[in-house]
C-alpha positions as CSV (number, residue, x, y, z in Angstrom):
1,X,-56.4,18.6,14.9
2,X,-54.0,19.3,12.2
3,X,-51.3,17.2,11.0
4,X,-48.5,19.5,10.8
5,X,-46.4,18.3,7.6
6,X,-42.4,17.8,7.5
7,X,-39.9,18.2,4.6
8,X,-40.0,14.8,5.5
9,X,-43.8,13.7,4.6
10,X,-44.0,15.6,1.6
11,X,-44.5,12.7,-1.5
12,X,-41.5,12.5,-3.8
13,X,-41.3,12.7,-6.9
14,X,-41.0,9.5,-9.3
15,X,-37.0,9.3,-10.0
16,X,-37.6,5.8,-12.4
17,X,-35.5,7.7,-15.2
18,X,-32.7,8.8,-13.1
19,X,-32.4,4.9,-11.3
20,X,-32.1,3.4,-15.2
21,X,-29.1,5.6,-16.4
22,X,-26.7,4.4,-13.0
23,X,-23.9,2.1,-14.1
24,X,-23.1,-0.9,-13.2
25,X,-20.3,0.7,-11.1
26,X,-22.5,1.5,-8.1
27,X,-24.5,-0.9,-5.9
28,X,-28.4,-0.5,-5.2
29,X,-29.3,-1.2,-1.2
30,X,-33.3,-1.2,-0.3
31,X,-33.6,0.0,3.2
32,X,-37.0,1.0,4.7
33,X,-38.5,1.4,1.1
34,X,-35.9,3.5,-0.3
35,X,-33.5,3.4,-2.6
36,X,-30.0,4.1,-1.7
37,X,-27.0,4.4,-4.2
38,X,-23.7,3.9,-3.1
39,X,-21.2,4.3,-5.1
40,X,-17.8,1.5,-5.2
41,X,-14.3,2.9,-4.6
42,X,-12.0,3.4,-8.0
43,X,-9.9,0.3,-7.7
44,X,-7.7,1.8,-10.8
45,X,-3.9,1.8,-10.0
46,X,-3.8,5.9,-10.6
47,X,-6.4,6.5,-8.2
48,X,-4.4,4.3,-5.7
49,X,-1.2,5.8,-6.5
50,X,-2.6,9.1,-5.7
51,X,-4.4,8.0,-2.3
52,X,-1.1,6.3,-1.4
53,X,1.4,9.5,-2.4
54,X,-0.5,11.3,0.7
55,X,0.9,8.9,3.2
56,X,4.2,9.1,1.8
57,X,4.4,12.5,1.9
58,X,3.5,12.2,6.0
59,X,6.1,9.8,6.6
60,X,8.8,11.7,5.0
61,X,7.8,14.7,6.9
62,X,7.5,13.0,10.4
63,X,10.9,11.8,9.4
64,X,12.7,14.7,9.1
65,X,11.0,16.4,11.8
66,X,11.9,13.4,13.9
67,X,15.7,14.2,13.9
68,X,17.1,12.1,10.8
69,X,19.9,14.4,10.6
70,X,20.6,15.0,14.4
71,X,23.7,12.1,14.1
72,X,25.0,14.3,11.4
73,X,24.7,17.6,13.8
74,X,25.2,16.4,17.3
75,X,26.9,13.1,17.1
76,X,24.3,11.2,18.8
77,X,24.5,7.4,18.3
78,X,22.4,6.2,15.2
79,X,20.4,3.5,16.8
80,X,19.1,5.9,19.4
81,X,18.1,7.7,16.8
82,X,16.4,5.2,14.8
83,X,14.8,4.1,18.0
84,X,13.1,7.5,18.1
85,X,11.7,7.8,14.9
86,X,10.2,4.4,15.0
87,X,8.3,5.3,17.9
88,X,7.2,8.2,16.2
89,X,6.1,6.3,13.1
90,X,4.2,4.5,15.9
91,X,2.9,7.5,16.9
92,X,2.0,8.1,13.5
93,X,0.3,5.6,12.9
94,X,-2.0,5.3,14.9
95,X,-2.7,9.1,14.0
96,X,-3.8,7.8,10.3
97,X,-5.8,4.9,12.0
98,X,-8.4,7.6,13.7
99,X,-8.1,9.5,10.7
100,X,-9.3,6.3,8.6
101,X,-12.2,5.3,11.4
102,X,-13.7,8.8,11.3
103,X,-14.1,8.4,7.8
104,X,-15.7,4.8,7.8
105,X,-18.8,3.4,9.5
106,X,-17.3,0.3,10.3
107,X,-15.6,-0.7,13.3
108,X,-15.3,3.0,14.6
109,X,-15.0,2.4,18.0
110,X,-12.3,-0.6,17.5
111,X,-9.8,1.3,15.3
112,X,-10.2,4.6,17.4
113,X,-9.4,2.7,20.8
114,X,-6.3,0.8,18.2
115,X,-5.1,4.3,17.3
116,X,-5.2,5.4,20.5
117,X,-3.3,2.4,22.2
118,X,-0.5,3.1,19.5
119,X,-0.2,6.7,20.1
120,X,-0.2,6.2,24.3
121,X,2.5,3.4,23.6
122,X,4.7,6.3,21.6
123,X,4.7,8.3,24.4
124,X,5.6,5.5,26.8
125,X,8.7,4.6,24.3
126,X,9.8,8.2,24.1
127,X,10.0,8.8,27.8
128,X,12.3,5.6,28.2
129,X,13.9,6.6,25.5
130,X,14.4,10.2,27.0
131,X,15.7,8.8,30.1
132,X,12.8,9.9,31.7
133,X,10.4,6.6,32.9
134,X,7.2,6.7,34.1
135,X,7.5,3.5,35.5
């Protein structure tokens, strides 16, 4: 019989010339005969400034939507109020924290049960917050 041929099985070509112009930047892992290049994270403080400005901008938004200036409209008490947008900072949270384990390999399953603990304990605090228990 025939051997019917893959993309997979066909013989690749000899990439010597490519392997010897990689920096030093990027690490080399052998896995089942292959060559794998993965490249490290910048660790320069721009890059990190820029990664971080993204988060900011989140908070600041969940902020306002969360009622920062309800005291100055409604007269509600401020602690309530700070209350509230701490548990949706919570909330939050744990958002960013499934965000992050969808993007990394490791401990997946950990930080997407984490993130999801913190956003079922937001809920919980805004219902006794709202008056309105489940409990």
């Amino acid at each position: 019989m025939v051997k019917h041929r893959r993309w997979s099985d066909k013989p690749k070509p000899e990439t010597d010339a490519k392997e010897e112009k990689i920096t030093l930047n990027e690490e080399k892992i052998t896995l089942n005969e292959e060559k794998i290049v993965i490249p490290e994270r910048p660790t320069d403080i721009k890059s990190i400034i820029l990664s971080g400005t993204k988060y900011v901008y989140i908070v600041i938004v969940a902020a306002l939507l969360s009622g920062i200036f309800t005291p100055l409209t409604l007269g509600i008490e401020i602690e309530n109020v700070i209350f509230g947008m701490l548990s949706i900072f919570l909330g939050l949270a744990g958002g960013i924290i499934i965000f992050l384990a969808m993007k990394s390999q490791k401990m997946t399953l950990l930080l997407v049960s984490g993130g999801l603990a913190m956003i079922i304990a937001s809920l919980f605090l805004i219902h006794e917050l709202a008056g309105r228990s489940f409990f």
